[in-house]
Structures are given as structure tokens and as C-alpha cells.
mmCIF file of the N, C-alpha and C atoms, coordinates in Angstrom:
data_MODEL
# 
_entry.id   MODEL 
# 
loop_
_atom_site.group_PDB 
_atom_site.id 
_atom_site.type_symbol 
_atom_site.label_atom_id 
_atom_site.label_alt_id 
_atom_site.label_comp_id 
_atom_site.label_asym_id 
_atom_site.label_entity_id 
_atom_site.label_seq_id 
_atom_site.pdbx_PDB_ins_code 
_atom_site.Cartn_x 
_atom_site.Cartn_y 
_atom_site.Cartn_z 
_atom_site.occupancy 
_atom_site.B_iso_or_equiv 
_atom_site.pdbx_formal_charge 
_atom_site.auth_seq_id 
_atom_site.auth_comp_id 
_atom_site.auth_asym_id 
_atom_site.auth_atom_id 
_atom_site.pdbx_PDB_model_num 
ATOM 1   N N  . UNK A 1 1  ? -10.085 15.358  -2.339  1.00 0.00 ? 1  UNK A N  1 
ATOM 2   C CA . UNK A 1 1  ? -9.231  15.369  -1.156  1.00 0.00 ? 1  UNK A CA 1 
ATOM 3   C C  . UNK A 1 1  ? -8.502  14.023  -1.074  1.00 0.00 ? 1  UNK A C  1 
ATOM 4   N N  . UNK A 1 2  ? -7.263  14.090  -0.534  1.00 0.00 ? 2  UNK A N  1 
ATOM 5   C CA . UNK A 1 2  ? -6.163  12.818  -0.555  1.00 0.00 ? 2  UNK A CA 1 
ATOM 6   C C  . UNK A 1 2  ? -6.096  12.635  0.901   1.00 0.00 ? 2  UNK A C  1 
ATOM 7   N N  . UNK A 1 3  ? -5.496  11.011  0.997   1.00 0.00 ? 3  UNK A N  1 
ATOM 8   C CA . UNK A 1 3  ? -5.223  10.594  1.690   1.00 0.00 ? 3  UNK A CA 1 
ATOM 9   C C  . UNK A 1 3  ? -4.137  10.025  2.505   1.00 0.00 ? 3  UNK A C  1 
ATOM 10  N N  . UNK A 1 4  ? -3.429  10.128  3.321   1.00 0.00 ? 4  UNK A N  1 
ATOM 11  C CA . UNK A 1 4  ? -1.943  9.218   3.750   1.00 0.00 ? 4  UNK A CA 1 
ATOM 12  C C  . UNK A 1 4  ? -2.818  8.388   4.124   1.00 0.00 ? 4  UNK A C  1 
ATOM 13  N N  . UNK A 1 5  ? -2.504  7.068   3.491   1.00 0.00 ? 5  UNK A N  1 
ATOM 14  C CA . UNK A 1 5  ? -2.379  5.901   3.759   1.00 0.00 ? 5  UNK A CA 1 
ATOM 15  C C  . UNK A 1 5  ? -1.400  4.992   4.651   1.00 0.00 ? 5  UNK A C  1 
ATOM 16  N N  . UNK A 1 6  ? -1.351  4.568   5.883   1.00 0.00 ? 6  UNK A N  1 
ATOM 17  C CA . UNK A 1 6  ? -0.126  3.971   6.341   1.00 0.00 ? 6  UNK A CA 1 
ATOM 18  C C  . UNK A 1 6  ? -0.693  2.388   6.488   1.00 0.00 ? 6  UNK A C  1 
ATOM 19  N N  . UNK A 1 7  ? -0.088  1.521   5.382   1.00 0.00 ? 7  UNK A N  1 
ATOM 20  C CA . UNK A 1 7  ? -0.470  0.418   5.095   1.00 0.00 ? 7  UNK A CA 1 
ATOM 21  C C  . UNK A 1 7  ? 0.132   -0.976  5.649   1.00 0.00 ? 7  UNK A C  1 
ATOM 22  N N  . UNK A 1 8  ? -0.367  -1.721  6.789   1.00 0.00 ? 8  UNK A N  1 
ATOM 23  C CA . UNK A 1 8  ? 0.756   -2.961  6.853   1.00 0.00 ? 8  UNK A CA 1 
ATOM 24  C C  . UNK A 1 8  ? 0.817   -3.717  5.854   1.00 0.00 ? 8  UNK A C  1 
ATOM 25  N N  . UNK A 1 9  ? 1.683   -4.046  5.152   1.00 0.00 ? 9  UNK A N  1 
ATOM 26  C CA . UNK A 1 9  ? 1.471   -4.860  4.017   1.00 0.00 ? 9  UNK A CA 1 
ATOM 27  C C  . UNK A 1 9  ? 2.422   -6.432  4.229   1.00 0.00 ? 9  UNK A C  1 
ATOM 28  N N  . UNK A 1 10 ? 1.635   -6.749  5.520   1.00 0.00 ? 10 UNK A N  1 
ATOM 29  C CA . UNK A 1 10 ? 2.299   -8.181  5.719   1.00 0.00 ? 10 UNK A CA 1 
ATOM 30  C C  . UNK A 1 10 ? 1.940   -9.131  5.119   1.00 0.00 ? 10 UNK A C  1 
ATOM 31  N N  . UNK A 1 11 ? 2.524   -10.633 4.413   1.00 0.00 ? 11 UNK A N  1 
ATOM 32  C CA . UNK A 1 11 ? 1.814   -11.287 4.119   1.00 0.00 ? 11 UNK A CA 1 
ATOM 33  C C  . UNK A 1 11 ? 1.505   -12.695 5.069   1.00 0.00 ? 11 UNK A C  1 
ATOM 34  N N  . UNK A 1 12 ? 1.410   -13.156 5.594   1.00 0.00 ? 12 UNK A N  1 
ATOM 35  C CA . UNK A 1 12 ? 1.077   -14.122 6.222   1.00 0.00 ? 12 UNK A CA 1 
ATOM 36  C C  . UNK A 1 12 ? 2.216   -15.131 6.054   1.00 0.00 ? 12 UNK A C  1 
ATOM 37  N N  . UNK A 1 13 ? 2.957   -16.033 6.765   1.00 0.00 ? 13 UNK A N  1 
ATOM 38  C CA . UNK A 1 13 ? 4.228   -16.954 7.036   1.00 0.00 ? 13 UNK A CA 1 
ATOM 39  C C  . UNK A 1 13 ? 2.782   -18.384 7.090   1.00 0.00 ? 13 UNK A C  1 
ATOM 40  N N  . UNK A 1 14 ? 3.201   -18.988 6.157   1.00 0.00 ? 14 UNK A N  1 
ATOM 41  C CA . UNK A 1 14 ? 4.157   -19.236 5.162   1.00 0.00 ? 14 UNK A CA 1 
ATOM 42  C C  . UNK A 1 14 ? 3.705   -19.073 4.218   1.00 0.00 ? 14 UNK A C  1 
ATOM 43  N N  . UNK A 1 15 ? 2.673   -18.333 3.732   1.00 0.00 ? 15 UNK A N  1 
ATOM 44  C CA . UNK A 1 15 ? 2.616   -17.753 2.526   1.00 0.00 ? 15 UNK A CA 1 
ATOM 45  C C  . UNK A 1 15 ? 3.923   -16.935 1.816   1.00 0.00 ? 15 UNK A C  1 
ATOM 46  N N  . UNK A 1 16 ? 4.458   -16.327 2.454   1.00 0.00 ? 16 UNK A N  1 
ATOM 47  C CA . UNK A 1 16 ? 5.372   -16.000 1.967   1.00 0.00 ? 16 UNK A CA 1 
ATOM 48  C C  . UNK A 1 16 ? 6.098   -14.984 2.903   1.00 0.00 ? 16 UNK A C  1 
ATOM 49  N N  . UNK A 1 17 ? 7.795   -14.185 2.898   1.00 0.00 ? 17 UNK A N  1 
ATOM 50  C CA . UNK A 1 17 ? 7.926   -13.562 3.403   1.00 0.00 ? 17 UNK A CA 1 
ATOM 51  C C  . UNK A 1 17 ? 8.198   -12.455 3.296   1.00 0.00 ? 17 UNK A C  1 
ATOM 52  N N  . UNK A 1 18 ? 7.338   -11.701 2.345   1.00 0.00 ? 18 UNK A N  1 
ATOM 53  C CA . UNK A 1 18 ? 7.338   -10.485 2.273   1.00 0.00 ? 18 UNK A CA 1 
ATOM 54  C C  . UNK A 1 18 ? 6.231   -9.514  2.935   1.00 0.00 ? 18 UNK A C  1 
ATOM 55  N N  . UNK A 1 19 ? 7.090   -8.183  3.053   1.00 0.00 ? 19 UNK A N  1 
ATOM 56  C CA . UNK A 1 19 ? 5.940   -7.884  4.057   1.00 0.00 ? 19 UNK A CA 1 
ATOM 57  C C  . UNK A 1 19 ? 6.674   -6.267  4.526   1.00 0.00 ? 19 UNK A C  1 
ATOM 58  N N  . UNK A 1 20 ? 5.901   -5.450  5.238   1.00 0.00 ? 20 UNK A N  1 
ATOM 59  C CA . UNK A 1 20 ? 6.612   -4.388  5.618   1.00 0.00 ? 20 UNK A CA 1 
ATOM 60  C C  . UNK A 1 20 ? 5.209   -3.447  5.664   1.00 0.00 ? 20 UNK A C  1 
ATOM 61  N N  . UNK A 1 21 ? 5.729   -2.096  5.747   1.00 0.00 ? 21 UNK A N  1 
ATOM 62  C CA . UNK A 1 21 ? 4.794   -0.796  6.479   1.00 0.00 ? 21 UNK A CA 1 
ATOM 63  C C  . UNK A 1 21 ? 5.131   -0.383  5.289   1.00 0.00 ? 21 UNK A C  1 
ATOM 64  N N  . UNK A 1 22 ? 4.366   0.395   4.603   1.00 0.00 ? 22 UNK A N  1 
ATOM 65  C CA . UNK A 1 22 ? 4.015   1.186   3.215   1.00 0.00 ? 22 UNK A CA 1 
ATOM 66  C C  . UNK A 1 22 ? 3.489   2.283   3.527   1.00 0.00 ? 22 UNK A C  1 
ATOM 67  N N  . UNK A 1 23 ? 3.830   3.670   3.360   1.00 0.00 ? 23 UNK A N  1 
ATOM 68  C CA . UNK A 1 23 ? 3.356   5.186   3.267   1.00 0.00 ? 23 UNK A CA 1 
ATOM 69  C C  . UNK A 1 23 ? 3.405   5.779   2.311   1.00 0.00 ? 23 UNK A C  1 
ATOM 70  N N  . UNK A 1 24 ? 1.546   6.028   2.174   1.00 0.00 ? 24 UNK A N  1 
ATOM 71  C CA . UNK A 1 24 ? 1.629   6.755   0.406   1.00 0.00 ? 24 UNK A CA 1 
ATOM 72  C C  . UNK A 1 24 ? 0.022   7.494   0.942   1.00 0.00 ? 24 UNK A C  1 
ATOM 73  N N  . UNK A 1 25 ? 0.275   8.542   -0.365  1.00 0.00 ? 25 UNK A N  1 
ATOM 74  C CA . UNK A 1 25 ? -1.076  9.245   -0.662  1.00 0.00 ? 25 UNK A CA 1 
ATOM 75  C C  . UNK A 1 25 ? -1.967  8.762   -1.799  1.00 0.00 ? 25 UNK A C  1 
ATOM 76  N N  . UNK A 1 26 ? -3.027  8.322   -1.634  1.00 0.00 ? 26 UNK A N  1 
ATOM 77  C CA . UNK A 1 26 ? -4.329  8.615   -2.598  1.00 0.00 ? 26 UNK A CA 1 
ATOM 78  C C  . UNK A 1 26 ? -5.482  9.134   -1.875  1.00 0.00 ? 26 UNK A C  1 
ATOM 79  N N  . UNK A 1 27 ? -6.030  9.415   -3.813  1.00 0.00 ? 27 UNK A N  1 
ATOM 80  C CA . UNK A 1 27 ? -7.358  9.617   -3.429  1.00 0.00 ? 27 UNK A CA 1 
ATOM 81  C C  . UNK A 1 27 ? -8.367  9.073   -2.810  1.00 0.00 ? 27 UNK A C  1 
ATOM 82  N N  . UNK A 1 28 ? -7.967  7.673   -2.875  1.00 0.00 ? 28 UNK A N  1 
ATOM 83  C CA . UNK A 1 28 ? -9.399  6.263   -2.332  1.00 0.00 ? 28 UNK A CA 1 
ATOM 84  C C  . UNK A 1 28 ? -8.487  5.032   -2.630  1.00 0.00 ? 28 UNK A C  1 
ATOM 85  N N  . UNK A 1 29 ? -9.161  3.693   -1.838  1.00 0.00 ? 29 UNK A N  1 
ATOM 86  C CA . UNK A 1 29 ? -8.744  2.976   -2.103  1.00 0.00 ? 29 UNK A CA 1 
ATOM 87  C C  . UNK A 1 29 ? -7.814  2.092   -3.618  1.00 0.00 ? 29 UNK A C  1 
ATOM 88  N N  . UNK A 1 30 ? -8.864  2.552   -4.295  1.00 0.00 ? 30 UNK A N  1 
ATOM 89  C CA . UNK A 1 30 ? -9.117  2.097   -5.574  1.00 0.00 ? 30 UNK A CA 1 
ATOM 90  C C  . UNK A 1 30 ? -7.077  2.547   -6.504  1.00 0.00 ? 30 UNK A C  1 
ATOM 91  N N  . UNK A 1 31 ? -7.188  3.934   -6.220  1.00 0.00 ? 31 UNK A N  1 
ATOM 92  C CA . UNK A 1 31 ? -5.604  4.433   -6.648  1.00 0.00 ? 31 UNK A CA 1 
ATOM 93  C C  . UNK A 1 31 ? -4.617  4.040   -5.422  1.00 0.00 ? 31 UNK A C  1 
ATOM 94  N N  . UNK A 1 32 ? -4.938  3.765   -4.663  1.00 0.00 ? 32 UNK A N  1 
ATOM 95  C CA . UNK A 1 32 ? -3.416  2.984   -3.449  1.00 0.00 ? 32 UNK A CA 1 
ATOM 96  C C  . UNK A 1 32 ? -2.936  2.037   -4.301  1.00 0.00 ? 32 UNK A C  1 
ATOM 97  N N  . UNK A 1 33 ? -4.547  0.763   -4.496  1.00 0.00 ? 33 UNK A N  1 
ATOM 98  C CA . UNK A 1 33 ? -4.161  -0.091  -5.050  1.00 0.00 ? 33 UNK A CA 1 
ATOM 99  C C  . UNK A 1 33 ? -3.524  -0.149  -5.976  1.00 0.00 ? 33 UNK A C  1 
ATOM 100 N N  . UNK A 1 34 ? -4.089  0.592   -7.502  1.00 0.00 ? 34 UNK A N  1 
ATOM 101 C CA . UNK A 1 34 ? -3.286  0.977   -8.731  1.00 0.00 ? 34 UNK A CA 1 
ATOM 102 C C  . UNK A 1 34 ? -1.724  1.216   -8.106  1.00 0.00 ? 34 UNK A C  1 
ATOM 103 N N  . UNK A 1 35 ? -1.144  2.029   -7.081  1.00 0.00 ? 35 UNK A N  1 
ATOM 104 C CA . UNK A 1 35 ? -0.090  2.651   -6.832  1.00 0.00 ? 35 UNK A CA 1 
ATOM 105 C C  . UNK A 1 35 ? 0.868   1.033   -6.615  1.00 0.00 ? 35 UNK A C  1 
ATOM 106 N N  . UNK A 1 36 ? 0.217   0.740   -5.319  1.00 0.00 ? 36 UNK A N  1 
ATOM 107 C CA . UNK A 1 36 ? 1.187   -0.199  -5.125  1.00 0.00 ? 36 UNK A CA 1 
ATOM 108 C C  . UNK A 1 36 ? 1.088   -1.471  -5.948  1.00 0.00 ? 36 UNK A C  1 
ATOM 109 N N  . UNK A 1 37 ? -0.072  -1.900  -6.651  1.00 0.00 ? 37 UNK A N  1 
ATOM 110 C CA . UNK A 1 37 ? 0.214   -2.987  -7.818  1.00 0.00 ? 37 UNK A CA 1 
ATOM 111 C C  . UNK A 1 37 ? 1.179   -2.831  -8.884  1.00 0.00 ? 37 UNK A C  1 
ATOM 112 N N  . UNK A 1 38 ? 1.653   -1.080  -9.263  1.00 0.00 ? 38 UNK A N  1 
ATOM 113 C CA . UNK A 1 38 ? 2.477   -0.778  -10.393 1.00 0.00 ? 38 UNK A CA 1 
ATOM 114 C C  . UNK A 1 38 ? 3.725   -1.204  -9.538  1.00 0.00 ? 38 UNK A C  1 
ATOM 115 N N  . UNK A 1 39 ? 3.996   -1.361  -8.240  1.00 0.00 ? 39 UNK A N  1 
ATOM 116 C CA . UNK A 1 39 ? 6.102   -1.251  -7.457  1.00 0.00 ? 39 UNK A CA 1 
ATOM 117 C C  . UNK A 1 39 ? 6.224   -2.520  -7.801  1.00 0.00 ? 39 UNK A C  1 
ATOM 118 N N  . UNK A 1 40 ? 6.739   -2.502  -8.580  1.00 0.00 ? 40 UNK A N  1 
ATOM 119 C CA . UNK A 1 40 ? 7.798   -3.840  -8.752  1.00 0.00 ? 40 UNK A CA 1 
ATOM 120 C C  . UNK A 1 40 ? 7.997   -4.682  -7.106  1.00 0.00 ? 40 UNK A C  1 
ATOM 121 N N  . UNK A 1 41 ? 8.778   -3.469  -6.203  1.00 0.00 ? 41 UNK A N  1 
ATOM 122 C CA . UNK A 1 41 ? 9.986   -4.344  -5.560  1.00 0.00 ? 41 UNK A CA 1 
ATOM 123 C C  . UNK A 1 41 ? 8.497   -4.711  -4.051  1.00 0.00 ? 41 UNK A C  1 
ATOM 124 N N  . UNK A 1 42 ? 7.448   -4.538  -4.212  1.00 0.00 ? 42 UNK A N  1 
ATOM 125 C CA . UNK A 1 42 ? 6.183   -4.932  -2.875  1.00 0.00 ? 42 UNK A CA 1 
ATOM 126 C C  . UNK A 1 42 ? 6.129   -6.366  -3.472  1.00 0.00 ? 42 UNK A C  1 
ATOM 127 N N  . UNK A 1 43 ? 5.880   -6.940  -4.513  1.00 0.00 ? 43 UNK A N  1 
ATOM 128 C CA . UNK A 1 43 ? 5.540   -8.703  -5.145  1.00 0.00 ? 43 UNK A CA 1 
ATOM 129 C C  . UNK A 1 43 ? 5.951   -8.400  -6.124  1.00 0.00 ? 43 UNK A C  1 
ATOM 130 N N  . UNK A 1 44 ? 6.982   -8.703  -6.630  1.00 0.00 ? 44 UNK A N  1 
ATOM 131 C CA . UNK A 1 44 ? 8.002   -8.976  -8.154  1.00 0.00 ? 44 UNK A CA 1 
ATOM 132 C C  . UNK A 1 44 ? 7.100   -9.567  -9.173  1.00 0.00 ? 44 UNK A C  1 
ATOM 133 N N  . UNK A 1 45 ? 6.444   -11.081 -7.944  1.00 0.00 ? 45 UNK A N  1 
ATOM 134 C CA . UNK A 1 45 ? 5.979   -11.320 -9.288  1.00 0.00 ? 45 UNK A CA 1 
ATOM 135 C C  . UNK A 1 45 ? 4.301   -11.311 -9.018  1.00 0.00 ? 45 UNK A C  1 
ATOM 136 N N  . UNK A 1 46 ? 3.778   -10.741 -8.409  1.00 0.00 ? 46 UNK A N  1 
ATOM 137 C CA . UNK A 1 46 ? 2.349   -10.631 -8.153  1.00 0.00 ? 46 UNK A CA 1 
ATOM 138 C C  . UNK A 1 46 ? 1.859   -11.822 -7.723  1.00 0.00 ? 46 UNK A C  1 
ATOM 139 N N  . UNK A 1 47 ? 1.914   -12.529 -6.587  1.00 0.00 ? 47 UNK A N  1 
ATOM 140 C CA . UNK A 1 47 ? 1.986   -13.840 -6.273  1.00 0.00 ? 47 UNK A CA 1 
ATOM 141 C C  . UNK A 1 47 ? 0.912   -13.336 -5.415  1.00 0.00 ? 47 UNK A C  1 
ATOM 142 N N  . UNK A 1 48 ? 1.024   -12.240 -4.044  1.00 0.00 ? 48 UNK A N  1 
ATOM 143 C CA . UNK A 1 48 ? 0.267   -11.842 -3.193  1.00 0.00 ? 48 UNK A CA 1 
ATOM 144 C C  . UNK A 1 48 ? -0.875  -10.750 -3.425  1.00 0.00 ? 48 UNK A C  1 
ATOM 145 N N  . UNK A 1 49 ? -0.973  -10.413 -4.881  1.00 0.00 ? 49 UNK A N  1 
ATOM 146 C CA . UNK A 1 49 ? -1.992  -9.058  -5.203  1.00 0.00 ? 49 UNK A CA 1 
ATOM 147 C C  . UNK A 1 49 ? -3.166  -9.220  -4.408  1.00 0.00 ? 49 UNK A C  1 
ATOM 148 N N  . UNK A 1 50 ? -3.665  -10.541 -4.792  1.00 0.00 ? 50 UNK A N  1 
ATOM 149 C CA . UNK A 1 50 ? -5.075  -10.763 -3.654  1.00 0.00 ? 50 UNK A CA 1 
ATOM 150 C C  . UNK A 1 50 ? -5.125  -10.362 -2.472  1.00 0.00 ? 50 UNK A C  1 
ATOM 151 N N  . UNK A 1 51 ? -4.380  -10.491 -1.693  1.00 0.00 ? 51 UNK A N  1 
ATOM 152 C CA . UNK A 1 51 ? -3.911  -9.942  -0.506  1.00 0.00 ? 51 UNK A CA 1 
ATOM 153 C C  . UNK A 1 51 ? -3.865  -8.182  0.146   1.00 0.00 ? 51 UNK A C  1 
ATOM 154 N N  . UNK A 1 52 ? -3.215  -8.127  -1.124  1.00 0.00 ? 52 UNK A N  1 
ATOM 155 C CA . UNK A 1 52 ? -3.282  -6.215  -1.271  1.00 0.00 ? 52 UNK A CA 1 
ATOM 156 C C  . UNK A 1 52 ? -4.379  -5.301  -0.770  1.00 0.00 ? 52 UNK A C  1 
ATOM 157 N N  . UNK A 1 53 ? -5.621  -5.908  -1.371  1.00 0.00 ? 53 UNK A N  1 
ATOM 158 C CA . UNK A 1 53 ? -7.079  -4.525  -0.956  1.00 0.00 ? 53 UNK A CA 1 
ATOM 159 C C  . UNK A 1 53 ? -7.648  -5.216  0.573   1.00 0.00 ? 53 UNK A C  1 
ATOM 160 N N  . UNK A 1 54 ? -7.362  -6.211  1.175   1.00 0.00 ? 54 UNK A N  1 
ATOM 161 C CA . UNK A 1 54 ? -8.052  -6.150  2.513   1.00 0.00 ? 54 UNK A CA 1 
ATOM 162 C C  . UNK A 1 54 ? -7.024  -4.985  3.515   1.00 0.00 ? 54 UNK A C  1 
ATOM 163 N N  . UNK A 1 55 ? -6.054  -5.091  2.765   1.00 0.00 ? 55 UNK A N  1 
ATOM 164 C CA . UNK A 1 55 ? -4.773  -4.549  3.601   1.00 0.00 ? 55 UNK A CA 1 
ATOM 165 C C  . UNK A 1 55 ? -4.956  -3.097  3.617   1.00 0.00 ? 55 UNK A C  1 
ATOM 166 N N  . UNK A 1 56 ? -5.436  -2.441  2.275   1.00 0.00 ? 56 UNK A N  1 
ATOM 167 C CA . UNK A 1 56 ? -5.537  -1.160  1.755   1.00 0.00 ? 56 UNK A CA 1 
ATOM 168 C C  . UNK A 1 56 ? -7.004  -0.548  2.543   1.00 0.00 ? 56 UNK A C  1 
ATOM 169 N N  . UNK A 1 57 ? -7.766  -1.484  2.737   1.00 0.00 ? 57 UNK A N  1 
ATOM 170 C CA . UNK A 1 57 ? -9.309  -1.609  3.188   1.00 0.00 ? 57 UNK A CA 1 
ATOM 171 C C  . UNK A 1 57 ? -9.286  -1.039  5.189   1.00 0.00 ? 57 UNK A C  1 
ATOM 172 N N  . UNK A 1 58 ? -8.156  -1.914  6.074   1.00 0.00 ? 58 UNK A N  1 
ATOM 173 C CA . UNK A 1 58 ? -7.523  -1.904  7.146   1.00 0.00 ? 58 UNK A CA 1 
ATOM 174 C C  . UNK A 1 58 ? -6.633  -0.628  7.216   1.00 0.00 ? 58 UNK A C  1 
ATOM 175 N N  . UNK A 1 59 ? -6.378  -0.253  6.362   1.00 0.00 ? 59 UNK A N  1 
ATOM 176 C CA . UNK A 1 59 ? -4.934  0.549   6.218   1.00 0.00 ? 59 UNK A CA 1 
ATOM 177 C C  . UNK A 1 59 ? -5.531  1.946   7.475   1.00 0.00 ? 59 UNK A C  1 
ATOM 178 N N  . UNK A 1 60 ? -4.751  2.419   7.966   1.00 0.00 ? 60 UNK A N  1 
ATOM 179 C CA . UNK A 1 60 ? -5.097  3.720   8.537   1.00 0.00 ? 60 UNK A CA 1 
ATOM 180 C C  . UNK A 1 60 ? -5.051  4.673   7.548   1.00 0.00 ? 60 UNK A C  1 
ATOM 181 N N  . UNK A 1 61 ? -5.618  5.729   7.305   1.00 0.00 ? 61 UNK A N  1 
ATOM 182 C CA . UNK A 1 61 ? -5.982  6.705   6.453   1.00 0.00 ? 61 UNK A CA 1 
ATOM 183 C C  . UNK A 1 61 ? -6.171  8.371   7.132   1.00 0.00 ? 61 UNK A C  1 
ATOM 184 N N  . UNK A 1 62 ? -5.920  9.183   6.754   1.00 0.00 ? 62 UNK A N  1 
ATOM 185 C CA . UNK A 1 62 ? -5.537  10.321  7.566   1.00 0.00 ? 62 UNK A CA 1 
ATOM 186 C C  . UNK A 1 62 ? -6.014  11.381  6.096   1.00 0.00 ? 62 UNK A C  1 
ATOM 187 N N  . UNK A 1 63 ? -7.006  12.252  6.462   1.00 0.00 ? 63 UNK A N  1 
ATOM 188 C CA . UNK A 1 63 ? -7.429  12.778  5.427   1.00 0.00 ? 63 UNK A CA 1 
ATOM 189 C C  . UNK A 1 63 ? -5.782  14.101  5.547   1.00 0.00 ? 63 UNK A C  1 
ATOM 190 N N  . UNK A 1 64 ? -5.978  14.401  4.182   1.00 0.00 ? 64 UNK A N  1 
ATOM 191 C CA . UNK A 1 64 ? -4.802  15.751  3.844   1.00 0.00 ? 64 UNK A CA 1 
ATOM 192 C C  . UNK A 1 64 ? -5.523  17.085  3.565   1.00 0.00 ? 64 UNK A C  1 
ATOM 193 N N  . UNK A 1 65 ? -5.105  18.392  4.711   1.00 0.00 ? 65 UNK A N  1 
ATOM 194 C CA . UNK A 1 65 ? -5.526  19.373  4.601   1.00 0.00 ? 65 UNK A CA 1 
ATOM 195 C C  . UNK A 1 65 ? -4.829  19.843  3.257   1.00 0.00 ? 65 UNK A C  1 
ATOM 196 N N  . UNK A 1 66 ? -4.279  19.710  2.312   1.00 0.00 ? 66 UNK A N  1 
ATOM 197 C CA . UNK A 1 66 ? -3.472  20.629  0.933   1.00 0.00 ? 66 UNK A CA 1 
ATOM 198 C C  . UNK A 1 66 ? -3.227  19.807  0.230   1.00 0.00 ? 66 UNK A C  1 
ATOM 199 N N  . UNK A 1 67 ? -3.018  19.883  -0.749  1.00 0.00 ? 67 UNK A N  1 
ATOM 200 C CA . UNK A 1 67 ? -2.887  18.592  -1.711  1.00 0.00 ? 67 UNK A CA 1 
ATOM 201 C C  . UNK A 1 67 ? -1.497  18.793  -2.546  1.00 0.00 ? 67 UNK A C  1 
ATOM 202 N N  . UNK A 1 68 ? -1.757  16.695  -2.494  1.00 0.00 ? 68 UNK A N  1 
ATOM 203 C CA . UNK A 1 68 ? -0.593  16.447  -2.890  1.00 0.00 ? 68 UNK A CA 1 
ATOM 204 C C  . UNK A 1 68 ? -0.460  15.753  -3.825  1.00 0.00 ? 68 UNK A C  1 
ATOM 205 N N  . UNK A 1 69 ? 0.507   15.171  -4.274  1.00 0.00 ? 69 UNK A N  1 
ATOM 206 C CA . UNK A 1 69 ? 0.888   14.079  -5.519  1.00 0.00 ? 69 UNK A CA 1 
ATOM 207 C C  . UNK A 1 69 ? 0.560   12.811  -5.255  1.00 0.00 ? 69 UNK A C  1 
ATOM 208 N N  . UNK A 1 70 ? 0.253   12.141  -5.562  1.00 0.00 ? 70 UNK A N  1 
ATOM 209 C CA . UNK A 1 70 ? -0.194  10.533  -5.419  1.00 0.00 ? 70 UNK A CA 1 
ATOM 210 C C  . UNK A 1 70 ? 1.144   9.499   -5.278  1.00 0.00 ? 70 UNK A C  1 
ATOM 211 N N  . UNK A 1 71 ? 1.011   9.096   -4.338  1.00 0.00 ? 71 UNK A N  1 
ATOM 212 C CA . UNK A 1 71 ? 2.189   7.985   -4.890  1.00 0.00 ? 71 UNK A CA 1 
ATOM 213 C C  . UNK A 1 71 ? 3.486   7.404   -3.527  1.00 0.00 ? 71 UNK A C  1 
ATOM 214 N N  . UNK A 1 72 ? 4.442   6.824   -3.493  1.00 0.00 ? 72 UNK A N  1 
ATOM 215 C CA . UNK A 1 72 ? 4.900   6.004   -2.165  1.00 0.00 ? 72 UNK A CA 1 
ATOM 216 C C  . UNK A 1 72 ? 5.371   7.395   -1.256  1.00 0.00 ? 72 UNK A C  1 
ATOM 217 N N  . UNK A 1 73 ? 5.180   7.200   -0.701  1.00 0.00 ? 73 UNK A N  1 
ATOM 218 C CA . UNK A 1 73 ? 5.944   8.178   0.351   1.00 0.00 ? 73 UNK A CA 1 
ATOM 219 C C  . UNK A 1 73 ? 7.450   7.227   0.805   1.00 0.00 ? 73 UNK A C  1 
ATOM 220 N N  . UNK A 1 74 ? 7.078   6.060   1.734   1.00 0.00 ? 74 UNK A N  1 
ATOM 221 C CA . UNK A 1 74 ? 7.916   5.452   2.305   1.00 0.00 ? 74 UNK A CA 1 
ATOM 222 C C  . UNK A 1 74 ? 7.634   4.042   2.391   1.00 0.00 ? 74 UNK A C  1 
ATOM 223 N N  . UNK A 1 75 ? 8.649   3.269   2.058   1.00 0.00 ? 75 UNK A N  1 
ATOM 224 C CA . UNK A 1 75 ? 8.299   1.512   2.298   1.00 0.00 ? 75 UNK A CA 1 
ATOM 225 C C  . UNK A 1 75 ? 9.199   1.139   3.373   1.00 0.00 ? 75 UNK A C  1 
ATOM 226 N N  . UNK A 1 76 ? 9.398   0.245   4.133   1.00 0.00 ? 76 UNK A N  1 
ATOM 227 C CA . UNK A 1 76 ? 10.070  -0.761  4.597   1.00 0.00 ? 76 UNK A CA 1 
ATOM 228 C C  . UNK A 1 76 ? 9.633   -1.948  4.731   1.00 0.00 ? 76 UNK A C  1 
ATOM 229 N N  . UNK A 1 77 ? 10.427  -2.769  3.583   1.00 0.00 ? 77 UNK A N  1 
ATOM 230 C CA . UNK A 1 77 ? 10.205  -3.808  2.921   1.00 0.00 ? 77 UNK A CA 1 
ATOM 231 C C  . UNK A 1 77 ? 11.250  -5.374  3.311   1.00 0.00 ? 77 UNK A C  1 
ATOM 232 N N  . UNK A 1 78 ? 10.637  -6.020  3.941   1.00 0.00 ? 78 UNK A N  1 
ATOM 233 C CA . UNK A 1 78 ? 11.219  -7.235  4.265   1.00 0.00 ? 78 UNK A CA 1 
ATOM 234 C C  . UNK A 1 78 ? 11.840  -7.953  2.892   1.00 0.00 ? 78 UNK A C  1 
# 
């Protein structure tokens, strides 16, 4: 069974300023992460990955009655 994930993926000022609301499906934490470590345009250059699984950990999660494909639904990305 999958999950919508609705993820804040802020990073902390002045760490840096990227940051935004992320909507995607997995199975468990473990594939969000895989998902959003593969997007290029969330950390170009992987500066904030550490950051990533407390966020994924917090994330709201909404189990899915039918199943679906894995992967972003929706970003809005600072």
C-alpha cells in the first residue's frame, strides 16, 4: 500500500534558500527519499540531502485506497 506524502521541504535561512511543499507517492519512507534524492531541481548539488529524511520522517502521509505509481506529484520550489 502507497502513500501521499505532503512534504515541507524547507531548509533553514541561512543554510540556504531553498525550500518549498513537495507532493508525491511512496511506499515508505525509504522510496520518498530515493524519489526526491534522484530531482535534480530540490538540491542541484546535494548540499542539503542530510536534511531530507527528518523532513520525509515529519512529512504528513495519507495512506492510498488504489494504487498508484511512485513518484512527484507536485513541487513548489523556492
Amino acid at each position: 500500500m502507497k502513500n501521499l506524502y505532503i512534504l515541507d521541504y524547507w531548509v533553514s535561512f541561512p543554510s540556504s534558500e531553498y525550500g518549498g511543499l513537495v507532493t508525491l507517492i511512496a511506499e515508505n519512507d525509504q522510496e520518498a527519499f530515493d524519489i526526491l534524492a534522484a530531482e535534480d531541481q530540490l538540491d542541484p548539488d546535494n548540499a542539503h540531502i542530510d536534511k531530507l529524511m527528518p523532513n520525509i520522517i515529519n512529512a504528513t502521509k495519507l495512506k492510498l485506497a488504489d494504487e498508484y505509481e511512485s513518484g512527484i506529484i507536485d513541487a513548489f520550489i523556492t
